[in-house]
C-alpha positions in Angstrom: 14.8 13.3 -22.7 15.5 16.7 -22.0 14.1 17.1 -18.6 12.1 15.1 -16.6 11.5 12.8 -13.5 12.1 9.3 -12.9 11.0 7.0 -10.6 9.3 3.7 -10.5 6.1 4.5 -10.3 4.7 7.9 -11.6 1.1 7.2 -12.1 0.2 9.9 -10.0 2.3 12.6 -10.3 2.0 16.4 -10.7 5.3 16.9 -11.6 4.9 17.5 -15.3 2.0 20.3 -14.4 4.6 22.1 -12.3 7.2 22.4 -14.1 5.0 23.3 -17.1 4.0 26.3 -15.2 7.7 27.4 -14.9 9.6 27.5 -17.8 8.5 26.4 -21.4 10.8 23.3 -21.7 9.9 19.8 -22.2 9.3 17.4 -19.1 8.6 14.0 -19.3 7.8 11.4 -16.9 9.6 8.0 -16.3 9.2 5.4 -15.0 12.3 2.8 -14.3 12.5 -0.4 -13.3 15.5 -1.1 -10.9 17.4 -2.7 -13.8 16.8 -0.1 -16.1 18.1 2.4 -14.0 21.2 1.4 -14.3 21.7 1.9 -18.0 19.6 5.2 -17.9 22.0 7.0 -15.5 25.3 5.2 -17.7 23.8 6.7 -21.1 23.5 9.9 -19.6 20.8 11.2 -22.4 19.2 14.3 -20.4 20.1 17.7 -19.6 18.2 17.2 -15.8 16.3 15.0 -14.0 14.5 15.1 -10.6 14.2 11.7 -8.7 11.7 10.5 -6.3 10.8 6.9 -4.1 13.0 4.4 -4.6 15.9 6.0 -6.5 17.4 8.9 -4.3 19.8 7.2 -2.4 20.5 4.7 -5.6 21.7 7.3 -8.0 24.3 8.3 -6.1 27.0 6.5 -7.1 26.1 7.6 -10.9 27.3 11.1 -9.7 30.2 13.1 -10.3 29.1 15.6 -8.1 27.3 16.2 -5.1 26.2 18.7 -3.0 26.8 19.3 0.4 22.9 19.2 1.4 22.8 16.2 -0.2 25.7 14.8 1.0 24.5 15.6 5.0 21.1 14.1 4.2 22.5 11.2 1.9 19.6 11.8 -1.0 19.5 13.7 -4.6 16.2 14.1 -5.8 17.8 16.7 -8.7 20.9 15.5 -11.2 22.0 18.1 -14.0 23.9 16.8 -16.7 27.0 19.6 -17.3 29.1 18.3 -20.2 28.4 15.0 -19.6 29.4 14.9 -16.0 26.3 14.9 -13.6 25.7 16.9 -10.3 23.4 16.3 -7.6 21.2 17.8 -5.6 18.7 18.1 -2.6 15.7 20.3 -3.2 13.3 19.0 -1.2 15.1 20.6 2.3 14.5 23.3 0.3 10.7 22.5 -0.4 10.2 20.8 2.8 11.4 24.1 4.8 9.3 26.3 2.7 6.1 24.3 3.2 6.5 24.6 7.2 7.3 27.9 6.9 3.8 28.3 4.8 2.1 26.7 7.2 3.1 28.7 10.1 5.1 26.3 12.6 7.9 27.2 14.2 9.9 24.0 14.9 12.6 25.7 17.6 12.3 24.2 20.8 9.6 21.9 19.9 9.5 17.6 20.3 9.3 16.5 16.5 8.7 13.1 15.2 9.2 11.9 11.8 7.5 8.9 10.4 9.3 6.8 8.2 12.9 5.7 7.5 13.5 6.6 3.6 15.3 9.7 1.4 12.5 12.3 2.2 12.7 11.1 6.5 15.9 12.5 6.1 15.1 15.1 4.5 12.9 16.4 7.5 14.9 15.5 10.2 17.8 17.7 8.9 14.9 20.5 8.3 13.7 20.1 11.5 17.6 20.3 13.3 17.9 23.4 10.9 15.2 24.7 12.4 15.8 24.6 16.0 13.9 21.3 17.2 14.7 20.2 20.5 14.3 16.8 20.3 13.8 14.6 17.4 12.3 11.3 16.9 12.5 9.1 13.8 9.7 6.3 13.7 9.8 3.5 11.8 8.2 0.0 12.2 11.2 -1.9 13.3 13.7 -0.4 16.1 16.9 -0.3 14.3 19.9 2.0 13.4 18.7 4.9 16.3 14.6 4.7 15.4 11.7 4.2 17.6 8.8 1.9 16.6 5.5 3.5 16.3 3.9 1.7 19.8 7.3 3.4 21.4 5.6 6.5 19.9 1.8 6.4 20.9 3.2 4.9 24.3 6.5 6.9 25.2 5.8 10.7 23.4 3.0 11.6 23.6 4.0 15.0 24.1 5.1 15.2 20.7 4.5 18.6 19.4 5.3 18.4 15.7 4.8 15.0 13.3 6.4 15.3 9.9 5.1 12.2 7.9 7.3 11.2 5.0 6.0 7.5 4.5 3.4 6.9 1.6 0.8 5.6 4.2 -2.3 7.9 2.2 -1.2 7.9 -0.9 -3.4 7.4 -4.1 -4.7 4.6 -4.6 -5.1 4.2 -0.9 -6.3 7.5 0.2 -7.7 6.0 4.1 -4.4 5.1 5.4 -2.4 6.7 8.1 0.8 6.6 9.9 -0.7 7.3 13.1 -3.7 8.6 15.0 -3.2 12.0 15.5 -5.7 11.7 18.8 -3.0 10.3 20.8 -0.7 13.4 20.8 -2.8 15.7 23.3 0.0 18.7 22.8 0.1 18.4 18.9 0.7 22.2 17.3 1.3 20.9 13.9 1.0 18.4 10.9 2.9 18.1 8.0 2.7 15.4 4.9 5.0 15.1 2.1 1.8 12.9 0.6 0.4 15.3 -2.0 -2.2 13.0 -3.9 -4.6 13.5 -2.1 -4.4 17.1 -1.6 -5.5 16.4 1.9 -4.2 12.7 2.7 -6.2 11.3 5.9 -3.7 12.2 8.7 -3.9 16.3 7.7 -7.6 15.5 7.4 -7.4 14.6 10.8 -5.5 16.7 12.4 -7.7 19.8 10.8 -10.5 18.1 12.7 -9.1 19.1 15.5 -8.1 22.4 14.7 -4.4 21.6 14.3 -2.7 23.1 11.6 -1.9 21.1 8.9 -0.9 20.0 5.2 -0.2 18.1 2.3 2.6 18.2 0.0 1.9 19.8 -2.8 3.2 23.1 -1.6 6.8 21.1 -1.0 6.4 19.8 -4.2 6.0 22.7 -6.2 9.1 24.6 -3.8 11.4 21.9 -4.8 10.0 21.9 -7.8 11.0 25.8 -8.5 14.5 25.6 -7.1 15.4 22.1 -9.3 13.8 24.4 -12.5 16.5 27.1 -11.1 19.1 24.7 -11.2 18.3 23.3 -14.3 18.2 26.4 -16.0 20.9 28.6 -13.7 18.2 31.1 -13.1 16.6 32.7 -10.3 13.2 32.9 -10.0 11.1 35.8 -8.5 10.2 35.1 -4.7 6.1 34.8 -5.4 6.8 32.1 -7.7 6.3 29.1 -5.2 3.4 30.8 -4.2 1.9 31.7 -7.5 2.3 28.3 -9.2 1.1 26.1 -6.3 -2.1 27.9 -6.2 -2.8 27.5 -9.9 -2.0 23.7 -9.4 -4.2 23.4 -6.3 -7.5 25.0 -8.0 -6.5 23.3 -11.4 -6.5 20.0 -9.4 -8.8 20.4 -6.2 -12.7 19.0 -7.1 -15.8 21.2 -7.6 -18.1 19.2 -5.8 -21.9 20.2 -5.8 -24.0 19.0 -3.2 -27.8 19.9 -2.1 -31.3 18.7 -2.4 -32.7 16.5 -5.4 -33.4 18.7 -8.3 -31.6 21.9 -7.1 -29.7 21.9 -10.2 -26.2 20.1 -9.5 -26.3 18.2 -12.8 -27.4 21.9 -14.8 -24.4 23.8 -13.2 -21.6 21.1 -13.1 -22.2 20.6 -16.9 -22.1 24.1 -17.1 -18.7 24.8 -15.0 -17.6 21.7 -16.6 -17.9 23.1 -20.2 -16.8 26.5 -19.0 -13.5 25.0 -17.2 -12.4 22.4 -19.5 -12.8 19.7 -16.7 -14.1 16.4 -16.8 -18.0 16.2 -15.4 -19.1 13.8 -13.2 -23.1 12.9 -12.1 -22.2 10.7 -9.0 -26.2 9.2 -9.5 -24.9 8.3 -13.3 -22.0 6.2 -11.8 -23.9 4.3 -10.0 -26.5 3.3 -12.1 -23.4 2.0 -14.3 -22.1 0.2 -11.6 -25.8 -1.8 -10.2 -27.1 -2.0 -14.1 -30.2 -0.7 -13.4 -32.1 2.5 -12.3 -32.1 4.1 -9.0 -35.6 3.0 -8.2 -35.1 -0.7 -9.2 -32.2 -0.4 -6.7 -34.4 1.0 -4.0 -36.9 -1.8 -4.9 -34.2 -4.9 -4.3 -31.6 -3.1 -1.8 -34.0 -0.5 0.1 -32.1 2.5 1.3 -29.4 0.7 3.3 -28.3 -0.7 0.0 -28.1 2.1 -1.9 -26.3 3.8 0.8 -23.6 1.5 0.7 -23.6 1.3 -3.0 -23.3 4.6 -3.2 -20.7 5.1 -0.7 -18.4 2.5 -2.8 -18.5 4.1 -6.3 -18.5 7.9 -4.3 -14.9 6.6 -2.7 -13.2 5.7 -6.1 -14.8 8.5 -8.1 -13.5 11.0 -5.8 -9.5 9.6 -5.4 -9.8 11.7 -9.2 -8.4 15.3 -9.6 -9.4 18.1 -11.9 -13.6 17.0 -12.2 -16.5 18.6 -11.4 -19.1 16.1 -9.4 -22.5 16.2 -9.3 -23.3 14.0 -6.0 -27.2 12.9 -5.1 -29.2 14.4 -2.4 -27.9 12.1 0.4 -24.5 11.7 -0.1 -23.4 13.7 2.3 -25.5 12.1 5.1 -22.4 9.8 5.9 -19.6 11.4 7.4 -16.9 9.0 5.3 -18.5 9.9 2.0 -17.4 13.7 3.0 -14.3 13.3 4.2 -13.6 11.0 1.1 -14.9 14.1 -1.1 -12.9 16.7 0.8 -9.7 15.1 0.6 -9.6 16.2 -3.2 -12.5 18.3 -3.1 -14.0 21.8 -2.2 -18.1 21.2 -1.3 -20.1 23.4 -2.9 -24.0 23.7 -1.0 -26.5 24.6 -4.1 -29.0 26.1 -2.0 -32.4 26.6 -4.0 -35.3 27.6 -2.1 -37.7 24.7 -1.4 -40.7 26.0 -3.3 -38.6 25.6 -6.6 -38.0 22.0 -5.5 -39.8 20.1 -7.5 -40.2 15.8 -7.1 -39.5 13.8 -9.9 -40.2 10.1 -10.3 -36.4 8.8 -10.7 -35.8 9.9 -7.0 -37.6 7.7 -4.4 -36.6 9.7 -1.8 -38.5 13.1 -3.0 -41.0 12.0 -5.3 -43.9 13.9 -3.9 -44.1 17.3 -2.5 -44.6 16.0 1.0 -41.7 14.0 0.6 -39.6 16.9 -1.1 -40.3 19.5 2.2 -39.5 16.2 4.4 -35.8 15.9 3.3 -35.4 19.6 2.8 -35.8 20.0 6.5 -34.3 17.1 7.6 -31.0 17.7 5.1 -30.6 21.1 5.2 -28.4 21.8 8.3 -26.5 18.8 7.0 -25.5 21.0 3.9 -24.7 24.0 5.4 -22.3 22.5 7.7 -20.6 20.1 5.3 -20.2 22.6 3.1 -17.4 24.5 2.6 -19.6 27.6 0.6 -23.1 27.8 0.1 -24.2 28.7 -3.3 -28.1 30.8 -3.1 -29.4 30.2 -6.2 -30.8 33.9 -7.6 -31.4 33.5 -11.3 -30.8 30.8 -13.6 -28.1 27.7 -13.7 -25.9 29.9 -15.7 -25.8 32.5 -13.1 -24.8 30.0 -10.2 -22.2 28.4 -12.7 -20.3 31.5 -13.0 -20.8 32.6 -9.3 -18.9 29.2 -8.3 -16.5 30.0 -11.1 -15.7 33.4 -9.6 -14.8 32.1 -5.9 -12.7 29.6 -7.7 -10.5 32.5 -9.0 
């Protein structure tokens, strides 16, 4: 290996993506079980490696060198091999402190809780001290070595002003879970995930809700991500770079997903921005036709709408935990409120907004098989689309057209 990251488990990691985008050297991921990390780190075959959940404490002792971040914090999540002796390192202060700084909080003065006990809790909490905090919590589920439990926290602070979440509650494959409930912290200013997959994991979905600032971790990752590439390499990078390359790895991995009335054209243009992008293509109506083996109309004939609904709600929730697609949802998807926050947490909702008298009914769609029933939905969806939607698309000219108008906002 030449460089690369290791972990146990890197099934879905961006990490290769990044660091593609930096420097033209070769990255590979790997994943180790506990008792193959040993020999890894003895061997000593790679020129630098970063290291994520469970192995940044456990390398440690492989290390002829540490830093004296990482020593404070007690984790290396970056080891260069110099001559065969190996140095260690803490990027992810450095990537944590950039993403709060992106995002806008200021952490001096404020009450601060961290959720979670592991390499990345500590991590925050020396950010957050950095940073000025003036009182900090760590929140774990047990109360043990100077940490609250998480009723202590929903109970004792609720004045907390800042929650730093470092536990892998919301994390792919289980996008819905959640540390806390971000309701019971009336005086909340800020919310900040190292969870990065989703690219909005519930608990930043949440707090947006409410108008609280908030975010993932994809912009930590790709700020540790630069400065472990600067080590690696003994370089210096210019000071957009952060900047520059999360943004290409957010639109190359955020979901164009097309909603609106039945035949507006979804299918048309997400082939089209599909073939144009070199992303996968999705029809959401497709998918579930696989999964019931048989039509949309013999579903509606032996599960009525209810069944569909909830049909479609279950193949809508694991087609849209993917990254990088373009989805082509049915008319009604968005009529329930968990089938959009499931599509936003990966996704940017696109409203194809055709006017109704190009509308027209097709047999395959019981809902809008007749004119009548066409006009029926359009005014009973359409201020459903333009407020789940994150743009609205007017369709002027033909599928080609709207394709490349999406395309350009995209940019």
């Amino acid at each position: 290996m030449q460089y690369g990251c290791i972990a146990e488990h890197l099934g879905h990691s961006f990490s290769r993506e990044i660091h593609g985008a930096l420097a033209d050297y070769s990255y590979e991921l790997r994943e180790l079980t506990p008792e193959q990390l040993d020999g890894f780190m003895r061997e000593k075959e790679f020129c630098g490696i970063n290291v994520t959940i469970p192995y940044k404490a456990t390398v440690i002792p492989y290390l002829d060198e540490i830093d004296e971040a990482a020593q404070r914090i007690g984790a290396v999540n970056t080891v260069v091999n110099r001559n065969g002796r190996l140095y260690g390192y803490n990027t992810d202060f450095y990537g944590m402190s950039a993403m709060i700084a992106h995002l806008g909080l200021c952490l001096a003065g404020k009450k601060v809780a961290v959720l979670g006990t592991g390499g990345t809790s500590h991590t925050a909490c020396e950010v957050a001290r950095s940073m000025g905090a003036k009182s900090l919590l760590t929140v774990s589920r047990t109360a043990r070595d100077g940490c609250i439990t998480y009723a202590d926290l929903v109970r004792e602070n609720t004045d907390t002003q800042i929650l730093i979440n470092t536990t892998p509650c919301g994390m792919y494959p289980n996008p819905e879970g959640k540390a806390v409930d971000v309701a019971a912290f009336p005086a909340l200013e800020g919310v900040v995930d190292a969870v990065y997959n989703p690219l909005r994991p519930q608990l930043v979905m949440d707090a947006m809700a409410r108008g609280i600032p908030a975010e993932g971790g994809l912009y930590m990752l790709v700020a540790q991500a630069v400065r472990a590439s600067e080590i690696f390499l003994d370089t210096e990078y210019p000071a957009d770079t952060t900047e520059r390359v999360y943004r290409k790895i957010f639109l190359q991995k955020e979901n164009i997903v097309l909603v609106g009335m039945p035949a507006c054209g979804k299918s048309t243009v997400g082939r089209l921005i599909a073939e144009h992008t070199g992303r996968a293509f999705c029809d959401l109506d497709e998918e579930i036709v696989k999964a019931a083996g048989m039509s949309i109309p013999e579903i509606f004939q032996r599960d009525g709408e209810i069944g569909f609904r909830n049909l479609e709600t279950q193949v809508l929730k694991a087609v849209a935990q993917q990254n990088s697609m373009v989805l082509a949802t049915g008319g009604g998807a968005i009529l329930r409120d968990e089938n959009v926050v499931a599509l936003r947490r990966n996704g940017r909702l696109y409203f194809i907004d055709r006017p109704l008298e190009e509308l027209m009914p097709t047999e395959d769609r019981p809902l809008a098989s007749s004119r009548e029933a066409i006009r029926k939905r359009f005014e009973e969806r359409y201020p459903r689309y333009c407020a789940v939607a994150d743009s609205r698309v007017p369709v002027y000219g033909d599928a080609e057209a709207v394709a490349r108008s999406i395309e350009q906002e995209m940019i």
